[in-house]
PyMOL commands that place a pseudoatom at each C-alpha (Angstrom):
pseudoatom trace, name=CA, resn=UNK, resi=1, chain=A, elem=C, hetatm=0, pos=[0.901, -47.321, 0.675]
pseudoatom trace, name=CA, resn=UNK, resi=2, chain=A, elem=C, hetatm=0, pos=[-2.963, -46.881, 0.514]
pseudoatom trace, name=CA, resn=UNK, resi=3, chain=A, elem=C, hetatm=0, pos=[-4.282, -45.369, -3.028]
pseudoatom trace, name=CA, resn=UNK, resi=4, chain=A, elem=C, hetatm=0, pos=[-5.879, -41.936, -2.324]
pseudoatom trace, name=CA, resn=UNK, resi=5, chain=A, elem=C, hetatm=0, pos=[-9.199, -41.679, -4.677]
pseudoatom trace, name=CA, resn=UNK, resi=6, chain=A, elem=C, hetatm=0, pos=[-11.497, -38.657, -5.199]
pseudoatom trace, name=CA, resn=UNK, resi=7, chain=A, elem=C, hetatm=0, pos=[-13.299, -39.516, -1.835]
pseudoatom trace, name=CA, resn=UNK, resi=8, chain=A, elem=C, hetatm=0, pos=[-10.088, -39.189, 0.496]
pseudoatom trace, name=CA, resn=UNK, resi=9, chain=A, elem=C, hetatm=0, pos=[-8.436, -36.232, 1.787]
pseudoatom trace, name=CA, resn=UNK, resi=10, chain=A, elem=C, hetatm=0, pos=[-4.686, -35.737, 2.116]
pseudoatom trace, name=CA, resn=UNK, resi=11, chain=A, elem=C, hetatm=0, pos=[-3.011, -33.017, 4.558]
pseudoatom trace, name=CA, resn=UNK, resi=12, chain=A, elem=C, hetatm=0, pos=[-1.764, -29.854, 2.916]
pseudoatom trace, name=CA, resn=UNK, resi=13, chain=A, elem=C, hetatm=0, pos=[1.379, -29.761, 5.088]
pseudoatom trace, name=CA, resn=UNK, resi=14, chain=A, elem=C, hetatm=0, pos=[-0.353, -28.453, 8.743]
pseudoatom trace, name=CA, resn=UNK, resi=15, chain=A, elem=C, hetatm=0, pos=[1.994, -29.361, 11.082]
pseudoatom trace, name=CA, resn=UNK, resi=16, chain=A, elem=C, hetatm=0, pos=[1.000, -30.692, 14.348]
pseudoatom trace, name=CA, resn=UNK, resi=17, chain=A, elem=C, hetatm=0, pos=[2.936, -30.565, 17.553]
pseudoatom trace, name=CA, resn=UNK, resi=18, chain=A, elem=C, hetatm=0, pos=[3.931, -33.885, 19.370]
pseudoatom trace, name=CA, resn=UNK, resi=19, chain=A, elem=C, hetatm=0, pos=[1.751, -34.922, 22.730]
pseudoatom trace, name=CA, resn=UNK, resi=20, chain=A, elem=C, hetatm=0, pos=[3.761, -34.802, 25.601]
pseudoatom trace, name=CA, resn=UNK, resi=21, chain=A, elem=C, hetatm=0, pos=[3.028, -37.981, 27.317]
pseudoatom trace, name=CA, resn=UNK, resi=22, chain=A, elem=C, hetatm=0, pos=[4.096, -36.464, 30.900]
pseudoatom trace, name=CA, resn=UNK, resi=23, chain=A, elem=C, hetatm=0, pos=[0.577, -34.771, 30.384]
pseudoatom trace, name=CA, resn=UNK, resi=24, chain=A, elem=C, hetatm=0, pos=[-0.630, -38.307, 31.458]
pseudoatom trace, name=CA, resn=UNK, resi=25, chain=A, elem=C, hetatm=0, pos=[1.337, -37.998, 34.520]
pseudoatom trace, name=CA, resn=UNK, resi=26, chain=A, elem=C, hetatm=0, pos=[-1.219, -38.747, 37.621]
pseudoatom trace, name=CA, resn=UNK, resi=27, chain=A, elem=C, hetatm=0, pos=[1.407, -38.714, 40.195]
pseudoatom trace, name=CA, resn=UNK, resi=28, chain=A, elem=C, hetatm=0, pos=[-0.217, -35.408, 41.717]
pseudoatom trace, name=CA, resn=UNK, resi=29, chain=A, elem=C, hetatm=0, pos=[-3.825, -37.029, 41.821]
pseudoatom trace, name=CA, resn=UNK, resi=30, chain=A, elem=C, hetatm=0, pos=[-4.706, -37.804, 45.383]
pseudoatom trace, name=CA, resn=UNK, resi=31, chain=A, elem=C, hetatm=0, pos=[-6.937, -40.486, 46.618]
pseudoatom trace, name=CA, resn=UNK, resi=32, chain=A, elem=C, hetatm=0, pos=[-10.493, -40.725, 44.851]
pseudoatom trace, name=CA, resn=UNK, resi=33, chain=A, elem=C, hetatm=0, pos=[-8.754, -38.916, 41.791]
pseudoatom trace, name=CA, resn=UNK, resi=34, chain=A, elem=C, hetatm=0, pos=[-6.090, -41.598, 41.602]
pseudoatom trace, name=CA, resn=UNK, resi=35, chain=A, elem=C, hetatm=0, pos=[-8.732, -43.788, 41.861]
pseudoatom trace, name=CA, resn=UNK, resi=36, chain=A, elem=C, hetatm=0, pos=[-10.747, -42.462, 39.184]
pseudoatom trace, name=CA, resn=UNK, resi=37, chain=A, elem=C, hetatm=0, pos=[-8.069, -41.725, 36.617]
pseudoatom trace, name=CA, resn=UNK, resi=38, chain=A, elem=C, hetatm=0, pos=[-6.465, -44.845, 36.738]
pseudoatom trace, name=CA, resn=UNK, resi=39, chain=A, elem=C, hetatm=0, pos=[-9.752, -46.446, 35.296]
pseudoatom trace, name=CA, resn=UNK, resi=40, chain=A, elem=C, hetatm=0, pos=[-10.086, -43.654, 32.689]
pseudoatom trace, name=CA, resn=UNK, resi=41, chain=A, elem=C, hetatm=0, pos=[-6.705, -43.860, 31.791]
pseudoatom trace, name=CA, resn=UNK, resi=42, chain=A, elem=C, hetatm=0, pos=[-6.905, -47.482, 30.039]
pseudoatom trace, name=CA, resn=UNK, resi=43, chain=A, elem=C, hetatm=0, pos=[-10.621, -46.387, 28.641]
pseudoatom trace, name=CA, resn=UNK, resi=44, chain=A, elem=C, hetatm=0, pos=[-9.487, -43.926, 26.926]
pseudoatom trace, name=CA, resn=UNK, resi=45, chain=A, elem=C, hetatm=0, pos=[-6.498, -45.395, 25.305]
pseudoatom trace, name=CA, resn=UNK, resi=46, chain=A, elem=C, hetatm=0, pos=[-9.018, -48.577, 24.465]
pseudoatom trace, name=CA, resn=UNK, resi=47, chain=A, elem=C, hetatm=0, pos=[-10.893, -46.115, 22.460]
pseudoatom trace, name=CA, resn=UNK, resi=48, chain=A, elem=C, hetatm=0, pos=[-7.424, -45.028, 20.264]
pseudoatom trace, name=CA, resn=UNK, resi=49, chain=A, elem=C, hetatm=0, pos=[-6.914, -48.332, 19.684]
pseudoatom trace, name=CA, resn=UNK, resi=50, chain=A, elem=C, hetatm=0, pos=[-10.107, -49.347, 18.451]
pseudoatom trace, name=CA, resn=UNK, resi=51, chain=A, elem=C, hetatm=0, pos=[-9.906, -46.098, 16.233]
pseudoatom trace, name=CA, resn=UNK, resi=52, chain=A, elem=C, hetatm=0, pos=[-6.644, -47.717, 14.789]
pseudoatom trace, name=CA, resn=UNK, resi=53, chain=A, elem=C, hetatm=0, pos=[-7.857, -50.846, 13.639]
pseudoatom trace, name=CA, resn=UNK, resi=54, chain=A, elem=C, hetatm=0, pos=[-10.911, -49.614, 12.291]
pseudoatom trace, name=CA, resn=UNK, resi=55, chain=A, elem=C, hetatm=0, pos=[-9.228, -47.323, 10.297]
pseudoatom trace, name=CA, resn=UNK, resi=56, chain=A, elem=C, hetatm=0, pos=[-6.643, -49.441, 9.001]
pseudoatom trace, name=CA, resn=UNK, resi=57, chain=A, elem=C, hetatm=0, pos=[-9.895, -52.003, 7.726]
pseudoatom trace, name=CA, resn=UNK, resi=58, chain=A, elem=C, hetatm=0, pos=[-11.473, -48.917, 6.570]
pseudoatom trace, name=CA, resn=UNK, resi=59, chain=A, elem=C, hetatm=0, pos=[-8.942, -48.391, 3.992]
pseudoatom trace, name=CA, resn=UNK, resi=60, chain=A, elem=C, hetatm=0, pos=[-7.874, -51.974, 2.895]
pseudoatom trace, name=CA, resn=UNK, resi=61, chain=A, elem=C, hetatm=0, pos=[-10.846, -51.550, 0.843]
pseudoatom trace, name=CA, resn=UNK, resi=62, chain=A, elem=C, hetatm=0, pos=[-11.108, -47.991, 0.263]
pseudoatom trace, name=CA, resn=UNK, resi=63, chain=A, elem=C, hetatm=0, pos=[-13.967, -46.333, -1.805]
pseudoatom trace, name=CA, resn=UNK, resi=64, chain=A, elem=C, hetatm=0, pos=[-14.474, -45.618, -5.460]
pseudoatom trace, name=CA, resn=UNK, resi=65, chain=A, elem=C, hetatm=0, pos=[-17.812, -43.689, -6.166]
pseudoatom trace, name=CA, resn=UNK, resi=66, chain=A, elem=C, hetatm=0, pos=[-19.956, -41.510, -3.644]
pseudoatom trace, name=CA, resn=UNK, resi=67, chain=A, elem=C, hetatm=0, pos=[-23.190, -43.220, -2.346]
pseudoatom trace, name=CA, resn=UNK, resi=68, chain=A, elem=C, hetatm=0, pos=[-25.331, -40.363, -1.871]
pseudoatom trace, name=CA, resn=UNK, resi=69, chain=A, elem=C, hetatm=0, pos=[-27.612, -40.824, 1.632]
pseudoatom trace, name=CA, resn=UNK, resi=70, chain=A, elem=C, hetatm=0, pos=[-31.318, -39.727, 2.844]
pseudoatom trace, name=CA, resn=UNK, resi=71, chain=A, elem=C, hetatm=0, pos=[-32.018, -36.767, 4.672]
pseudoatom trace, name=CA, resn=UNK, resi=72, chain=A, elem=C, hetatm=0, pos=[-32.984, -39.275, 7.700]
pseudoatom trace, name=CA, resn=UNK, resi=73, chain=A, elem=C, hetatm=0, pos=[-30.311, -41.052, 8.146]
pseudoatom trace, name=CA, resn=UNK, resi=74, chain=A, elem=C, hetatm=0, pos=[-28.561, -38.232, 9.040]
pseudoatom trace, name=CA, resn=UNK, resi=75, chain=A, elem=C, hetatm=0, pos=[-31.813, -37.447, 11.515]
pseudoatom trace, name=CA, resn=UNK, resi=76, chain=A, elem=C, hetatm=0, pos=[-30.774, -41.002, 12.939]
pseudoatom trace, name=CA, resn=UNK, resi=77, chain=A, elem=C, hetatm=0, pos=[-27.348, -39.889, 13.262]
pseudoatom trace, name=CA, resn=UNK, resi=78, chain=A, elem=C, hetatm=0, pos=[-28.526, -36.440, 15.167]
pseudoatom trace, name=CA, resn=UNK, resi=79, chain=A, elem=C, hetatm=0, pos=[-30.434, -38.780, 17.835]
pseudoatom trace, name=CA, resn=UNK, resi=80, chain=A, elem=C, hetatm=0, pos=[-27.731, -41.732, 18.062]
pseudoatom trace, name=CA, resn=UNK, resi=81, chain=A, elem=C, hetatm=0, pos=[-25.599, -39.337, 18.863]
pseudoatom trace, name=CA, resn=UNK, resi=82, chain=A, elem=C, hetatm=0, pos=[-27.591, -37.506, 21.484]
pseudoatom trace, name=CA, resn=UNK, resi=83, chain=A, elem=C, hetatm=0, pos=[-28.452, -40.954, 22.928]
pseudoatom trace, name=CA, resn=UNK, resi=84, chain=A, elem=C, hetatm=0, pos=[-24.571, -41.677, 23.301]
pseudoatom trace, name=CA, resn=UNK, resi=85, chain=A, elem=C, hetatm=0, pos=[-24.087, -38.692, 25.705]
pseudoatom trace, name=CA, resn=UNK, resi=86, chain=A, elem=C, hetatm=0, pos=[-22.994, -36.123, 22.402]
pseudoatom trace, name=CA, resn=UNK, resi=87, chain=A, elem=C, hetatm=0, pos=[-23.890, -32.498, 23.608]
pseudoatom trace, name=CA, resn=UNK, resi=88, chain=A, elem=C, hetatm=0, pos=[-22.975, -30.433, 20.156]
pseudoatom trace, name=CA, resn=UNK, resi=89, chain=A, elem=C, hetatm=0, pos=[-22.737, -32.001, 16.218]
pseudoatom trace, name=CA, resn=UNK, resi=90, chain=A, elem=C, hetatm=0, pos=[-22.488, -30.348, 13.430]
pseudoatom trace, name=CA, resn=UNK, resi=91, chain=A, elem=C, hetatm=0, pos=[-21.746, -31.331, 9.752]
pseudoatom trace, name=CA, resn=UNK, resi=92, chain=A, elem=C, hetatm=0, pos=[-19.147, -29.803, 7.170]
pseudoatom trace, name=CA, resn=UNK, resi=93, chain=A, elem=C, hetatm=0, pos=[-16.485, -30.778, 4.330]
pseudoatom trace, name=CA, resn=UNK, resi=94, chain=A, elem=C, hetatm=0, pos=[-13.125, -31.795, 5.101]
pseudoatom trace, name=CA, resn=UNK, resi=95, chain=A, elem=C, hetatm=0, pos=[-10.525, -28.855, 4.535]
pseudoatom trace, name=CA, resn=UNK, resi=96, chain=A, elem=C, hetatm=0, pos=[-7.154, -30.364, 3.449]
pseudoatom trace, name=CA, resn=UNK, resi=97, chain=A, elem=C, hetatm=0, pos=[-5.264, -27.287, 4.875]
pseudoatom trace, name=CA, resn=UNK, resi=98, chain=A, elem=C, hetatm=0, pos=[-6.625, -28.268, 8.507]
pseudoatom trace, name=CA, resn=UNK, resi=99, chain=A, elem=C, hetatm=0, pos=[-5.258, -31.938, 8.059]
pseudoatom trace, name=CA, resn=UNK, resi=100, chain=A, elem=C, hetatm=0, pos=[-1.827, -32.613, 10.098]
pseudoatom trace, name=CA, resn=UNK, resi=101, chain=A, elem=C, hetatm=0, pos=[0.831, -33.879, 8.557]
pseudoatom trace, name=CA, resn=UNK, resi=102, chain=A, elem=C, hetatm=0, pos=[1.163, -36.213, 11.614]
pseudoatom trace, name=CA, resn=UNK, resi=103, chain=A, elem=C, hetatm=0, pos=[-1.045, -37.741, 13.418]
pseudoatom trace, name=CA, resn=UNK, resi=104, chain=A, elem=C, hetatm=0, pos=[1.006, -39.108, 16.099]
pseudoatom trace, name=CA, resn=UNK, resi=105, chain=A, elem=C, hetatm=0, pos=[-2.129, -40.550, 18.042]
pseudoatom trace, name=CA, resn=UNK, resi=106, chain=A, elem=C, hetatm=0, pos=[-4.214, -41.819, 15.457]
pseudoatom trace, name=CA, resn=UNK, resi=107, chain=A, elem=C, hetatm=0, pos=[-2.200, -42.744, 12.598]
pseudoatom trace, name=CA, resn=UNK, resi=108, chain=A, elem=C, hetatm=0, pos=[-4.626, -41.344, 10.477]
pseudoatom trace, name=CA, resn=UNK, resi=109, chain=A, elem=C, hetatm=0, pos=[-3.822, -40.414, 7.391]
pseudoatom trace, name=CA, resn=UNK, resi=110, chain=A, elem=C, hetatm=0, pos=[-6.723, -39.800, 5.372]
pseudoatom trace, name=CA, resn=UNK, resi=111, chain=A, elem=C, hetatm=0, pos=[-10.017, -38.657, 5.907]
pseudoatom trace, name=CA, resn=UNK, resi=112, chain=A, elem=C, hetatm=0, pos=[-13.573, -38.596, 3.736]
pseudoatom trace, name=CA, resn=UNK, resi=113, chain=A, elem=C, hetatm=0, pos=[-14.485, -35.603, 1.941]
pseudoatom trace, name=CA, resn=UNK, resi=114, chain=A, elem=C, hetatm=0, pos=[-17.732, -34.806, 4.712]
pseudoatom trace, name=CA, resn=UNK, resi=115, chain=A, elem=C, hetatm=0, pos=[-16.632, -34.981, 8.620]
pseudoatom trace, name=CA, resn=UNK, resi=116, chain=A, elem=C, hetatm=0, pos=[-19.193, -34.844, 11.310]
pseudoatom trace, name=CA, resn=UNK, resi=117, chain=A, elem=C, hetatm=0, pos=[-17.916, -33.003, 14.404]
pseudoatom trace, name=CA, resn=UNK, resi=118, chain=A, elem=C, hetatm=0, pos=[-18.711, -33.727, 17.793]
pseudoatom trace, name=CA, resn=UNK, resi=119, chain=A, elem=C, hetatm=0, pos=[-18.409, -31.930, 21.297]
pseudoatom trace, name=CA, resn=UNK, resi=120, chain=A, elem=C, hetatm=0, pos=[-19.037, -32.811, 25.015]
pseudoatom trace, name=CA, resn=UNK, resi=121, chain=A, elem=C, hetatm=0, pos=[-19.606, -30.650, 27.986]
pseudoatom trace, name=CA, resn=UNK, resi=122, chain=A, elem=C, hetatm=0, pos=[-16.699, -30.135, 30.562]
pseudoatom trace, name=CA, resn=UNK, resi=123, chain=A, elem=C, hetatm=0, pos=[-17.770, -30.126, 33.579]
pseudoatom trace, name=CA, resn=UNK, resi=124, chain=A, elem=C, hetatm=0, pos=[-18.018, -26.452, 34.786]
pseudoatom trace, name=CA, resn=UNK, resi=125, chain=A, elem=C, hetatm=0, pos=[-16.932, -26.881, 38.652]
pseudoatom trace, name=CA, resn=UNK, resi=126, chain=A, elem=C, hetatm=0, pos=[-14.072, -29.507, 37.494]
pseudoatom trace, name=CA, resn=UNK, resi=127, chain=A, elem=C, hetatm=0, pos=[-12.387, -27.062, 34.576]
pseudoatom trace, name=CA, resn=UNK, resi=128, chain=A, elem=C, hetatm=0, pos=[-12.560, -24.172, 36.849]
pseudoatom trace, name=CA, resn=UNK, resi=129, chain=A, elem=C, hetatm=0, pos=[-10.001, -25.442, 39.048]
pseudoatom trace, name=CA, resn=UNK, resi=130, chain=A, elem=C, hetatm=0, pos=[-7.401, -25.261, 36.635]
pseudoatom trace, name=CA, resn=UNK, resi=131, chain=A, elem=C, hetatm=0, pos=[-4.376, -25.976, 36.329]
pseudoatom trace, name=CA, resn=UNK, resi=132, chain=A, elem=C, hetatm=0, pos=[-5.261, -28.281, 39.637]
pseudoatom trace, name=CA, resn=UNK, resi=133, chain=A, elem=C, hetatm=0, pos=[-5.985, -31.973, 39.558]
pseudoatom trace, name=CA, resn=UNK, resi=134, chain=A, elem=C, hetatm=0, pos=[-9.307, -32.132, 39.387]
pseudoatom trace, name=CA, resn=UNK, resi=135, chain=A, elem=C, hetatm=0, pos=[-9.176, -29.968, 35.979]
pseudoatom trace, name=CA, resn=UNK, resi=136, chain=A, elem=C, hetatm=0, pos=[-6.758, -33.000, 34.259]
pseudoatom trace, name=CA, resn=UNK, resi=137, chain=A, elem=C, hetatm=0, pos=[-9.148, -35.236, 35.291]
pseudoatom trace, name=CA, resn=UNK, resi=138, chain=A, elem=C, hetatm=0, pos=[-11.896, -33.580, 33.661]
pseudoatom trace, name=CA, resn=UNK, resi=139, chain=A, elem=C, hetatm=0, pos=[-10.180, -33.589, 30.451]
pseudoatom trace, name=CA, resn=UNK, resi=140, chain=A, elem=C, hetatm=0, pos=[-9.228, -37.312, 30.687]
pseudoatom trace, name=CA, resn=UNK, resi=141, chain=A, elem=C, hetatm=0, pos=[-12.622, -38.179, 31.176]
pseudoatom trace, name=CA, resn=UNK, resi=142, chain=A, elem=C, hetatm=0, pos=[-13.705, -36.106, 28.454]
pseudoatom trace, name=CA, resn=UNK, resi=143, chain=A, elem=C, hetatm=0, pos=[-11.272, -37.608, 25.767]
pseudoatom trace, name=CA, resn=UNK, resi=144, chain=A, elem=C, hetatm=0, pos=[-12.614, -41.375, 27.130]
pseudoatom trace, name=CA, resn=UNK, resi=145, chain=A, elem=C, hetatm=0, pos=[-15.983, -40.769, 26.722]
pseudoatom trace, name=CA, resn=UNK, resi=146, chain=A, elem=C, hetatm=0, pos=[-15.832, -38.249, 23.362]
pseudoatom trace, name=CA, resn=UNK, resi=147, chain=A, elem=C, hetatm=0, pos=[-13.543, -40.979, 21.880]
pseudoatom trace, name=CA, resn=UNK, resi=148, chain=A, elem=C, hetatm=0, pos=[-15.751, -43.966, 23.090]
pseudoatom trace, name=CA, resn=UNK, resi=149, chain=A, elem=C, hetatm=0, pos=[-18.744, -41.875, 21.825]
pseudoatom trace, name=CA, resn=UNK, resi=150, chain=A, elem=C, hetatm=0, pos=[-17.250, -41.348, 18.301]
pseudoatom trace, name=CA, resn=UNK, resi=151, chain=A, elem=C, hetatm=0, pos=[-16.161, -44.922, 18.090]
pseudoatom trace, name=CA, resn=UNK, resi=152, chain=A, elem=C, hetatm=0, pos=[-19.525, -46.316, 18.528]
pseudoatom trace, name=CA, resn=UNK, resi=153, chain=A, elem=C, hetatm=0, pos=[-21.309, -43.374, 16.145]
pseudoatom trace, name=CA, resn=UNK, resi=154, chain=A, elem=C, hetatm=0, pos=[-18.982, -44.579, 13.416]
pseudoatom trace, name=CA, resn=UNK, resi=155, chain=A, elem=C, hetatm=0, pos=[-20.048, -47.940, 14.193]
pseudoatom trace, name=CA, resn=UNK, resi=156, chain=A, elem=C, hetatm=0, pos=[-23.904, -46.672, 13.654]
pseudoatom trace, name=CA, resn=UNK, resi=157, chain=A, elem=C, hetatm=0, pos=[-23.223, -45.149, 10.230]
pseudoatom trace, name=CA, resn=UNK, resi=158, chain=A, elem=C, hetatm=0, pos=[-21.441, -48.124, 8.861]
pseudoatom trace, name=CA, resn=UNK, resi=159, chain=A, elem=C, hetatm=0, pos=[-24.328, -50.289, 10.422]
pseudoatom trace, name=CA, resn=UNK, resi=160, chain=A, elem=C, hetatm=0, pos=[-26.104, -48.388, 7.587]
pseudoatom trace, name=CA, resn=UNK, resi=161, chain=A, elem=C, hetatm=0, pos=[-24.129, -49.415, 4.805]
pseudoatom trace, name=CA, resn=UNK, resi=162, chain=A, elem=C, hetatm=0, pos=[-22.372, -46.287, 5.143]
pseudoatom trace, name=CA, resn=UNK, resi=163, chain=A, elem=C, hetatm=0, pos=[-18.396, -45.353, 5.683]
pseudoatom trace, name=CA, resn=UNK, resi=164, chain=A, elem=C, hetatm=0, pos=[-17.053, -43.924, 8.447]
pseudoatom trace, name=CA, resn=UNK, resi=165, chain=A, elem=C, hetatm=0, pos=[-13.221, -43.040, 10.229]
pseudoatom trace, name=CA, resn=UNK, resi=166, chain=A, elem=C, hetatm=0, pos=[-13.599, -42.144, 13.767]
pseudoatom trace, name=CA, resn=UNK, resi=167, chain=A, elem=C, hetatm=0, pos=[-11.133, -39.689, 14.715]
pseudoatom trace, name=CA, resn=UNK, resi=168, chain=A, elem=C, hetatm=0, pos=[-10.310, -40.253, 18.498]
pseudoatom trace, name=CA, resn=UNK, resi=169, chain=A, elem=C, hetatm=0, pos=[-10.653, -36.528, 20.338]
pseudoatom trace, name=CA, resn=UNK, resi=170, chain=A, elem=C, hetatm=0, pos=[-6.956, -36.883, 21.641]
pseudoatom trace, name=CA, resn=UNK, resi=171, chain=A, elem=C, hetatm=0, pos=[-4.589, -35.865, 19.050]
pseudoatom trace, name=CA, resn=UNK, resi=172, chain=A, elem=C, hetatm=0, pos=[-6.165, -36.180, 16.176]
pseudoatom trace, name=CA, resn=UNK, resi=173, chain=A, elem=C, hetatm=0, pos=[-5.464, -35.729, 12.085]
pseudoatom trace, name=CA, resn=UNK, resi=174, chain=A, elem=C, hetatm=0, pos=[-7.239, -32.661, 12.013]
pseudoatom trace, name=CA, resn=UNK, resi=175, chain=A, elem=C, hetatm=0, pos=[-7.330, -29.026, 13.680]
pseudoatom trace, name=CA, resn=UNK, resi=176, chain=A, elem=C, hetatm=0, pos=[-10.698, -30.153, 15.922]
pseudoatom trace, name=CA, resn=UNK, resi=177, chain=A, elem=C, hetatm=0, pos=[-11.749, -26.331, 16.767]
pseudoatom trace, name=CA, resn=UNK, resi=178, chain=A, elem=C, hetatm=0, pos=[-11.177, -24.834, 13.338]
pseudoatom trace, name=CA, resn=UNK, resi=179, chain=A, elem=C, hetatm=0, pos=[-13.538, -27.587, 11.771]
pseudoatom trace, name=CA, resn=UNK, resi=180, chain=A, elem=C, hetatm=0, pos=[-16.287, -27.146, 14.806]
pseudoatom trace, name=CA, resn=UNK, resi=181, chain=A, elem=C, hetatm=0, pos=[-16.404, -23.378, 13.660]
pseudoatom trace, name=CA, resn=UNK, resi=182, chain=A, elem=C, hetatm=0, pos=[-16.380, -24.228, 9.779]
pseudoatom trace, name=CA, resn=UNK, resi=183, chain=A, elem=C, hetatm=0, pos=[-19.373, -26.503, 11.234]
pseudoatom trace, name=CA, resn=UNK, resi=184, chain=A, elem=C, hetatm=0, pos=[-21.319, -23.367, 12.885]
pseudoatom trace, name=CA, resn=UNK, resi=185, chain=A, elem=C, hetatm=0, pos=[-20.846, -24.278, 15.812]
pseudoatom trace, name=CA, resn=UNK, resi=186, chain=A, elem=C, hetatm=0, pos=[-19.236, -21.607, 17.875]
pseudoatom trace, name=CA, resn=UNK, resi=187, chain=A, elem=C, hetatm=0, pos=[-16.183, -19.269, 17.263]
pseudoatom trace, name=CA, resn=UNK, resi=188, chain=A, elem=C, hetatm=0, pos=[-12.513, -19.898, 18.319]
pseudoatom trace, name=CA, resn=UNK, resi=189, chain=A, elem=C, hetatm=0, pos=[-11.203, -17.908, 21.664]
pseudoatom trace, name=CA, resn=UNK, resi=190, chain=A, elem=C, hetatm=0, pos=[-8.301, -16.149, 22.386]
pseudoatom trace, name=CA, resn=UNK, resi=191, chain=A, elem=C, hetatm=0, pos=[-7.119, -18.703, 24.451]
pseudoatom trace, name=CA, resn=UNK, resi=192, chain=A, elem=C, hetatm=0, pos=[-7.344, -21.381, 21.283]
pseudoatom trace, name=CA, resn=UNK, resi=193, chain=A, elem=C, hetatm=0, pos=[-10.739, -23.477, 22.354]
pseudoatom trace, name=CA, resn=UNK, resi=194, chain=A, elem=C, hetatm=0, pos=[-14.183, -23.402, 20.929]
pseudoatom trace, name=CA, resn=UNK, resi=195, chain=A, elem=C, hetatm=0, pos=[-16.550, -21.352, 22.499]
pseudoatom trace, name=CA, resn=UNK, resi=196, chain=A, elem=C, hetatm=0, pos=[-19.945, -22.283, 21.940]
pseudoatom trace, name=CA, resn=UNK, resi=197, chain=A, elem=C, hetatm=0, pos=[-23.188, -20.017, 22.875]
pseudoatom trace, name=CA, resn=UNK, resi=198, chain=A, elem=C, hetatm=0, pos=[-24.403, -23.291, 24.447]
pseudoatom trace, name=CA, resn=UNK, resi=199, chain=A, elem=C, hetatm=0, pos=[-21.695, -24.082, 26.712]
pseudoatom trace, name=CA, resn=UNK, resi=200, chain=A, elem=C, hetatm=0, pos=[-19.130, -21.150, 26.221]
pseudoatom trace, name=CA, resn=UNK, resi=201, chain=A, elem=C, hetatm=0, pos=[-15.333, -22.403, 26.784]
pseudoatom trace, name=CA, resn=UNK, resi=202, chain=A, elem=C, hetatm=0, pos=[-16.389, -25.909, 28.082]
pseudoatom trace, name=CA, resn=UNK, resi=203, chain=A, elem=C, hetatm=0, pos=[-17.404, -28.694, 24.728]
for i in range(1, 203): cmd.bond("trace and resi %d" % i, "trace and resi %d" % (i + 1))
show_as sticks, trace
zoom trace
């Protein structure tokens, strides 16, 4: 059992609902999307795994006192981020009542008191063809290269001395939309996703 500290955050009781793993069912992908799937498929569940471990080295030593940071490294962050293929960030505090009891991905069970959110652009031709093939593959290849994205951002800010949990985009310990609007950056839909004045219904 890890020790929780002042600079961890615990889940209030949000309850999260269990990923069906028939949604990784390619079976209906024809051809080049069979083709292309079944390399995105492994990527992406490289990137959950690499989210594990670093997690679980992340708090074998967890943290006792806040180290505050300059205003540029979070500049740096901005533009490591944007080099990396990240299309929206923004930056707020970690609410406890948006924490899942579960994260049945992850295994994450705590998270730092600041979280930096991060969006990608769905391809607009792709995600209008839903609920058809070439929609799922959109969203596989968006949870890939978000998660391998995130992985190697957290990398960058403990580069800098700093620490870091990368929370993979599929699954996930916390409610992903309600933080990205707590983080100004767009306002939640009827339909449950972010909409963004960038990119609408699409990060």
């Amino acid at each position: 059992m890890y020790k929780v500290n002042f600079l961890l955050k615990k889940s209030n009781g949000l309850r999260s609902n269990y990923i069906d793993q028939t949604k990784f069912d390619i079976s209906s992908f024809k051809d080049d999307l069979a083709k292309k799937a079944a390399k995105i498929i492994p990527k992406m569940f490289m990137g959950i795994q690499k989210a594990r471990r670093d997690y679980k080295e992340e708090l074998k030593n967890p943290p006792t006192e806040i180290k505050t940071s300059p205003p540029e490294l979070w500049n740096e962050v901005v533009e490591k981020a944007e080099s990396l293929g990240i299309d929206l960030i923004g930056f707020t505090p970690i609410d406890e009542n948006l924490i899942f009891e579960i994260d049945y991905i992850g295994g994450i069970e705590f998270l730092y008191e600041n979280g930096i959110v991060l969006g990608m652009e769905m391809d607009y031709e792709a995600i209008n063809t839903a609920p058809d093939p070439p929609a799922g593959l959109e969203s596989l290849r968006i949870y890939a290269e978000l998660g391998e994205a995130t992985n190697k951002l957290a990398d960058f800010i403990r580069s800098k001395g700093y620490r870091a949990i990368a929370c993979h985009p599929l699954g996930g310990p916390i409610l992903y939309p309600a933080m990205a609007v707590k983080a100004n950056m767009g306002e939640i839909g009827r339909q449950g996703l972010l909409i963004t004045k960038k990119f609408g219904p699409r990060p």
